[in-house]
N, C-alpha and C positions, 0 to 999 in steps of 0.2 A: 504494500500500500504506500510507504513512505517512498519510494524509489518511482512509483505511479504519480504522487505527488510531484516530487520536483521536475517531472518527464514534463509532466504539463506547466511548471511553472514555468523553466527553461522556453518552452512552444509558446505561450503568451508573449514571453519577454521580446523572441524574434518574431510574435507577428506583426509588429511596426514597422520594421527595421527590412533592411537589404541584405540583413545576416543571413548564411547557411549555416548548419552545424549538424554533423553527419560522421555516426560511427562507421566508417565505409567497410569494418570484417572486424569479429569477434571472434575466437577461439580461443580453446583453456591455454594455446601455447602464448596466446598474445592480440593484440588490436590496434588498429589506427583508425585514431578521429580526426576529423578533417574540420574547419572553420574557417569560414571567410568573411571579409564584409568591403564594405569601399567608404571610404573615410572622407570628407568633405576636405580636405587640405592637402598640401602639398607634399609630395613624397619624404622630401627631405625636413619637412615640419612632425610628420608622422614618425618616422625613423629617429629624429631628435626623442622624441616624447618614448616610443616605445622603448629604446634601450637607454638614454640617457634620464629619465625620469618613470622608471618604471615604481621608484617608490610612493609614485603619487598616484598611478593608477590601478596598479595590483591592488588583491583586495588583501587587509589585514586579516581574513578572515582564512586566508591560505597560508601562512606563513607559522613559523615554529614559537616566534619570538609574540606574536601578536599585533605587530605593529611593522606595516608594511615602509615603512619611513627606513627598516633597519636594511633593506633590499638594495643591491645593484648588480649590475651585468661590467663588466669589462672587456669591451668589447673588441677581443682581438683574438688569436687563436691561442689556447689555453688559457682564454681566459674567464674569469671566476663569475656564475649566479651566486651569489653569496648572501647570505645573512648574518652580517653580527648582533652576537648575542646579547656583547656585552662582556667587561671585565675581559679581556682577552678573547670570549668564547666564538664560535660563530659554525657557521655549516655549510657547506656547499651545497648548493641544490642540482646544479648542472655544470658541466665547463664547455664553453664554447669552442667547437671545431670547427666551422665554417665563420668568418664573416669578409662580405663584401658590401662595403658601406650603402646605405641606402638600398640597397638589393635582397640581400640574402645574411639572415643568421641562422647560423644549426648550432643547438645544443646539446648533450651527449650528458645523458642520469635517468636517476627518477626523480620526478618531484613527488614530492609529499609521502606517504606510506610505500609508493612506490621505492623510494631509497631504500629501504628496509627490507626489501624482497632482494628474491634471486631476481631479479630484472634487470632491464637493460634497455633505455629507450634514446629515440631520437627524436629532437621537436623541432622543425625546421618553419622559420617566419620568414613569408619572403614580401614584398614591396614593389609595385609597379603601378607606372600611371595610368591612368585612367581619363575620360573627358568628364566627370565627374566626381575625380581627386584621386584618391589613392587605393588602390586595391592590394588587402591585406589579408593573407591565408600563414596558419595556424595548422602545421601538421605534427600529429604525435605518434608514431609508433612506438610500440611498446611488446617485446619479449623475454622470454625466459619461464623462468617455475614459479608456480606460488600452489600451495595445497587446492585443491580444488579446482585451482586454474585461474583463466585472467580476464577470461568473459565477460566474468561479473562486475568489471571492474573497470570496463569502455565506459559505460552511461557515465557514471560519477565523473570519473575522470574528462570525457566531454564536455561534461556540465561545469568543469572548471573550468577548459580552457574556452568557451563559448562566454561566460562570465567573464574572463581575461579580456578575451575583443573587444565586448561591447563595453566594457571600464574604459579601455583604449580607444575606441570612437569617441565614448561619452567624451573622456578627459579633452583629446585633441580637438572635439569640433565647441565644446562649451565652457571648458576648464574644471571641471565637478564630474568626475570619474563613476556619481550615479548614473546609471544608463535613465532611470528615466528623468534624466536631465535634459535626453533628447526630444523631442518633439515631430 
């Protein structure tokens, strides 16, 4: 029921919006979700915001620390999604193996509970113009072992990164990373 519930919250939230969001294959070995949307701004305005302020539009409500402010990417090859913690502490959430500025970043982990599995994922954001701004896709694949498999584990995980986007529209097209900021 509660997994019924956010299926349809998630489906409200893009039915305003130009958003896709789409677990494209689910299996116990693994999944990829796909997300897209096109962003009212310019590419290089989009790509600012998405990797150099991502602590402004992730949501706090994904993060270890609590507080999405503690986030950054460095964006070059090995370089760190990070969280500090604090007091020295912090976490890696991904490390970046692809970037071409304004184009294309790929990341290489798991985020969230997924670090804690046998898993292994790749999240690739990539960037391109559009006559209508910026079109931005969110892919996640994700493999390896987890007891019972990894199936169960595309929706949720969709539903994060499809909340991740629309944070990302909201922020860049209104500056208040509630999506229904938009209109």
């Amino acid at each position: 029921m509660r997994n019924t519930l956010f299926c349809v919250l998630i489906a409200f939230l893009f039915a305003s919006s130009n958003a896709v969001a789409e677990v494209i294959d689910a299996e116990a070995g693994g999944f990829t979700s796909v997300n897209e949307t096109t962003i009212d701004a310019s590419r290089d305005a989009v790509w600012q915001a998405a990797i150099a302020e991502i602590d402004q539009w992730w949501s706090s409500d994904h993060t270890i620390s609590g507080e999405a402010s503690r986030l950054r990417i460095e964006a070059r090859p090995q370089g760190c999604f990070c969280e500090d913690l604090g007091e020295g502490a912090g976490v890696v959430h991904m490390t970046v193996t692809t970037h071409s500025p304004t184009a294309t970043l790929r990341l290489t982990g798991g985020l969230g509970p997924l670090g804690l599995m046998g898993v292994q994922g790749n999240m690739t954001w990539e960037f391109s113009d559009t006559d209508a701004g910026t079109w931005v896709r969110f892919t996640y694949a994700v493999g390896g072992y987890r007891p019972g498999g990894l199936d169960s584990l595309a929706a949720p995980v969709d539903g994060v990164m499809a909340e991740a986007l629309e944070r990302l529209k909201a922020y860049v097209e209104t500056g208040d990373a509630e999506p229904s900021a938009i209109e």
